[in-house]
Structure formats: C-alpha cells, structure tokens
C-alpha positions in Angstrom: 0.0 0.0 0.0 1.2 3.5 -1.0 0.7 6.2 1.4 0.8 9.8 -0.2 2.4 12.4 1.0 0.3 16.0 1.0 1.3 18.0 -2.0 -0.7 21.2 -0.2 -0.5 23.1 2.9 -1.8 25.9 4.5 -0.3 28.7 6.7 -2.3 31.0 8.7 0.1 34.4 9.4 -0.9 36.7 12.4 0.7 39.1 14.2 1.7 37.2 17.4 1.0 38.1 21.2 2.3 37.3 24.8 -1.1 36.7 25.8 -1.8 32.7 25.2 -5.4 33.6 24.8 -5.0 36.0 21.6 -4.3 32.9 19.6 -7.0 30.5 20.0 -9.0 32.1 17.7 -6.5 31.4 15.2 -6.4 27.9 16.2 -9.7 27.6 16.0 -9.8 28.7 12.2 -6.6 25.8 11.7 -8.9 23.5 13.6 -12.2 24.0 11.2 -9.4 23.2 8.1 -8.4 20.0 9.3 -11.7 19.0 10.1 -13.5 20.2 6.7 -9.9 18.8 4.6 -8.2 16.2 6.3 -6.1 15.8 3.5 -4.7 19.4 3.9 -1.8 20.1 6.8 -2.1 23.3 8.2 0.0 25.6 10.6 -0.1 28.8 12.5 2.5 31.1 12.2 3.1 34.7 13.5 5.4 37.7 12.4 6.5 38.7 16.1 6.3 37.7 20.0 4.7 34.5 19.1 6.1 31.0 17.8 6.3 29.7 15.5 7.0 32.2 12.9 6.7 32.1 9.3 9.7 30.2 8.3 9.7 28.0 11.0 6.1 26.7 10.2 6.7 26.8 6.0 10.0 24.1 7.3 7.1 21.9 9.5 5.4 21.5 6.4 7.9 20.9 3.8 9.2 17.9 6.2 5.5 16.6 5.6 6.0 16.6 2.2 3.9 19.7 0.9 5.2 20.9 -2.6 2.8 23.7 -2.2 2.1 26.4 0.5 -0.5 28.7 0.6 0.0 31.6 3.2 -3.4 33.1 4.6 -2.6 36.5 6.2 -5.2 36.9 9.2 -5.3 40.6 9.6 -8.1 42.8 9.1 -6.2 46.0 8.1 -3.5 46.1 5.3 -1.0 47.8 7.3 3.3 48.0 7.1 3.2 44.1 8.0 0.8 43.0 5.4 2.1 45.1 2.7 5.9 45.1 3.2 7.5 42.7 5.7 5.2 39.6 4.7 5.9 40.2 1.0 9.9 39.9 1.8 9.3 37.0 3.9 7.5 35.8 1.2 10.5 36.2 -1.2 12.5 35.0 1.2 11.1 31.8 1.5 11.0 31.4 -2.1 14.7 32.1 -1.9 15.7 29.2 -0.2 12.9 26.6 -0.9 12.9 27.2 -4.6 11.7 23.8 -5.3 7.9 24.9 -3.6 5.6 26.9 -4.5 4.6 29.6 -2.8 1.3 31.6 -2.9 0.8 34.7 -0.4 -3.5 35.5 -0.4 -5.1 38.9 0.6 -5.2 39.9 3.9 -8.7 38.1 5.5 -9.9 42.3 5.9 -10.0 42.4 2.6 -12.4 39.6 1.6 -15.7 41.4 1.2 -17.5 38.1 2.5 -15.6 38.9 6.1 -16.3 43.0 5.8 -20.4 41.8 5.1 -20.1 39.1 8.0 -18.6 41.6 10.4 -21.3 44.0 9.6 -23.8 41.3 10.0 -22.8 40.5 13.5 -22.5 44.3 14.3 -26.3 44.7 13.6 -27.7 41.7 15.4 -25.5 42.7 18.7 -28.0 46.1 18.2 
C-alpha cells in the first residue's frame, strides 16, 4: 500500500501576542481546516512575540511533504506588515525553498465576505 504524502498546505500568518489567549482564535480557524480537509496540513505562524514564525512553520510542512504552501494572512487591516514585511518574507522563502511553490492570499480584511459578515454581527448585537 502506498501512502501519499500531501502536495498542499496551509499557513495562517498573524501578528503574534504574549497573551496565550489571543491565539486561539487562530487555532480555532486551523482546527475548522483540518476538520472540513483532512487531506490538507495546516500551521499557524506569526510575524512577532509569538512562535512559530513564518519560516519555521513553512519548514514543519515541507518535512510533511507539501510541494505547495499557501499563506493566509489573518489581519483585518493592510497595514506595514501585510504590505511590506510579509511580502519579503515571502521572497524570502522562495529564496531558499525554490523547489515549492509559494502563494501569499489577501489579507482576511480584505475579503468582502468577512467585511459583510462583520457587519452582519454588528447589527444583530443592536
């Protein structure tokens, strides 16, 4: 029997906090991908304070096997992290893993399924 090895992963980028509690919710989202793609590994990395960081997550991956990584920034607001120190980490990864594919998405605050979501739950806390 062959086992396959998972060609595609996901990394969920955040800022990072000392507080243990500021992550769970991006936990959380990591937990509801495993459970709705099994198939698909999935880490949590942040830019500062927290562990693991970007790299070190992309490396947990790439020892599974993925061929493919898809990072998800999770910030709301495109600020200096989202538009200039994630894109060189970005390049940087690419640098030295260029044998894998690397896809950077939009910031999650820019997804106008989120903005009409986070309106909807602003109304019904009227």
């Amino acid at each position: 029997m062959t086992i396959s090895k998972p060609h595609n992963g996901i990394v969920l980028f955040a800022h990072g906090s000392r507080d243990p509690l500021w992550h769970k919710p991006m936990e959380a989202v990591a937990a509801h991908i495993a459970l709705a793609s099994a198939q698909t590994p999935v880490e949590c990395a942040y830019l500062e304070i927290s562990t693991p960081d970007l790299t070190t997550a992309t490396h947990k991956l790439i020892a599974r096997g993925v061929t493919s990584i898809t990072v998800v920034p999770l910030f709301l607001g495109v600020g200096k992290h989202a538009r200039e120190d994630l894109p060189q980490l970005m390049s940087n990864l690419q640098a030295n893993h260029p044998a894998v594919q690397f896809t950077l998405q939009r910031a999650v605050g820019e997804d106008v399924r989120l903005i009409q979501l986070i309106a909807q739950i602003a109304l019904e806390s009227r």
